[in-house]
N, C-alpha and C positions, 0 to 999 in steps of 0.2 A: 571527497566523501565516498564512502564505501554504501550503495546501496541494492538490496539483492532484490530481487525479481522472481516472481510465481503465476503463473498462469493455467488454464485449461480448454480445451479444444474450440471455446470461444474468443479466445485471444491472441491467435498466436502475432497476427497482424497488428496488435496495440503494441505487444508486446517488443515486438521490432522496433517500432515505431520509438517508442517511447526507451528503449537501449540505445540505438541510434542518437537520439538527442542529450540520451544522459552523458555517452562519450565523446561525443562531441564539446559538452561540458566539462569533461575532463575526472567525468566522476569514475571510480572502478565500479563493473557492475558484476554482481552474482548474479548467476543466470539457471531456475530451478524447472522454467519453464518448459511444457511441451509447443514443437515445432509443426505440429500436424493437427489438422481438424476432424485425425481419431475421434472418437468420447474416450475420455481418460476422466478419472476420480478426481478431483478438484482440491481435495484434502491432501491429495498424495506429493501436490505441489505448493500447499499452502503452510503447511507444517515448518517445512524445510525453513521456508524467507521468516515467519516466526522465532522460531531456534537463534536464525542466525540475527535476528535482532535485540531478543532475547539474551542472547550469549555476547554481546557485543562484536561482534565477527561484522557487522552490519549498523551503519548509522541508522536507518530506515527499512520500510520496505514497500514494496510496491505489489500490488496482487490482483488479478482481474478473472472475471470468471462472468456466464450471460447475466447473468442479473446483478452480480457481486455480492448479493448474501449470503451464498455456501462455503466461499471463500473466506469472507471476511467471519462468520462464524465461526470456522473452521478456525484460524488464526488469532480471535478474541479468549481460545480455551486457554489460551498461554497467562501464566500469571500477570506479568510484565506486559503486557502488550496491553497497546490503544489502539486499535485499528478503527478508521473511520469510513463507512461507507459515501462518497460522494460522488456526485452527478454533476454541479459545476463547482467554478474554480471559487465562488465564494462561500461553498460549503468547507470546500478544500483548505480555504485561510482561516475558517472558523473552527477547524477542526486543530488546528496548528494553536491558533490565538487561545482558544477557551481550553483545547481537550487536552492537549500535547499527545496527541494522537502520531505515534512514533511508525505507524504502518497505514498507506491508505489504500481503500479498495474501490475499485474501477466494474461499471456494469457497461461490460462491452456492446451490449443489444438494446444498452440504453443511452450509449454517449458516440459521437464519432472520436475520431483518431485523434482528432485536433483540439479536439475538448480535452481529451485523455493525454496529451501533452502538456495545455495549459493548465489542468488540475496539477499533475505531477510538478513543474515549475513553480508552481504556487504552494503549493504543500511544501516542500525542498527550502526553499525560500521565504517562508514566515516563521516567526516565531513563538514561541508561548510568552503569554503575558505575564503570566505566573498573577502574583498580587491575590485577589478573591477567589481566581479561579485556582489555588494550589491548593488549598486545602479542598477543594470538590475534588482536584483530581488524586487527591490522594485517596481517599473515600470510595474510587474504584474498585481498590483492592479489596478481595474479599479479608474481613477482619479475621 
């Protein structure tokens, strides 16, 4: 599974973290993120993992920023895109199951390392139930 990666000056440490465990899984990763805990613009790295989900260049994506709201608004502008803000891993399976939420985003000031690998693992590995929930999730789209 091909899934790229964004982050910003609160993340770089998830960010490792959670690329480490994806290759270890044997997944490819795109890597958009900044390495430094500069302040860097958050959008400048949230677009990109967007795009490349968007455009299918990318199964998923994964995107972390302090709180995970600028981020993952940032990446909701996309037509195509689900991105789901979560804090644990059973937001993360609900986000999967109900939303088909194809992008999720991570608040680093809000979760440790280990949560933010277990969300990721668990988002990766659920899937959409489709059934009731496809026609809502079609309905996202603006008409």
């Amino acid at each position: 599974m091909k899934i790229s990666i964004g982050n910003d000056h609160a993340g770089p440490d998830y960010k490792n973290a959670i690329v480490a465990y994806l290759e270890q899984k044997g997944h490819q990763v795109i890597n958009h993120g900044t390495n430094t805990f500069d302040s860097v613009d958050y959008p400048d790295f949230g677009h990109p993992v967007a795009i490349d989900v968007a455009s299918g260049k990318a199964d998923f994506g994964i995107v972390i920023c302090g709180s995970g709201n600028g981020i993952n608004m940032t990446v909701n502008k996309h037509q195509s895109i689900r991105s789901a803000l979560c804090w644990m891993k059973e937001i993360a399976a609900l986000a999967r199951q109900h939303n088909d939420a194809n992008i999720i985003s991570i608040p680093a000031r809000y979760t440790s390392i280990q949560q933010a690998v277990e969300m990721v693992d668990t988002f990766l590995n659920t899937d959409f139930e489709g059934g009731r929930h496809a026609n809502r999730v079609h309905k996202i789209a603006c008409p």
